[in-house]
C-alpha positions, 0 to 999 in steps of 0.5 A: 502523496499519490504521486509516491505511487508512481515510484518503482520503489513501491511498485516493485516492493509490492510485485506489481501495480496490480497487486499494490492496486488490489492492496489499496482497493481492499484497505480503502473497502474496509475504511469505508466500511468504518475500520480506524485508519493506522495513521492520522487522518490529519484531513486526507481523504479516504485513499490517502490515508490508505497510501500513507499506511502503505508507506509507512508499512502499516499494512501489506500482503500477507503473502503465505495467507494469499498464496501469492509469490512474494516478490524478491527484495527491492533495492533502493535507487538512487534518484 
């Protein structure tokens, strides 16, 4: 599952590994902090619950709230 973070795909969607590392270190903080995962837990860790919300799109940057450049539209490459 963390191997998916290697993908450009969500690299880039995110605008960076910094920034798709800040996402990840805030939504880890408030998981421990006793917020209910979004997805099921199914015995993952802690970050990989984080990592499967990611991919499924359940959390994200809010862009305007952050005042952060969005970055432009990643497209899909063939692999």
């Amino acid at each position: 599952m963390i191997e998916a973070l290697n993908s450009d795909d969500i690299v880039n969607k995110f605008g960076g590994r910094f920034k798709l590392t800040a996402l990840i270190q805030k939504r880890l903080g408030e998981i421990i902090d006793g917020a209910r995962p979004l997805v099921e837990r199914e015995g993952r860790s802690d970050l990989e619950v984080v990592i499967e919300e990611i991919l499924q799109e359940k959390i994200s940057i809010d862009w305007e709230a952050s005042g952060l450049e969005k970055p432009a539209p990643v497209k899909k490459t063939a692999r």
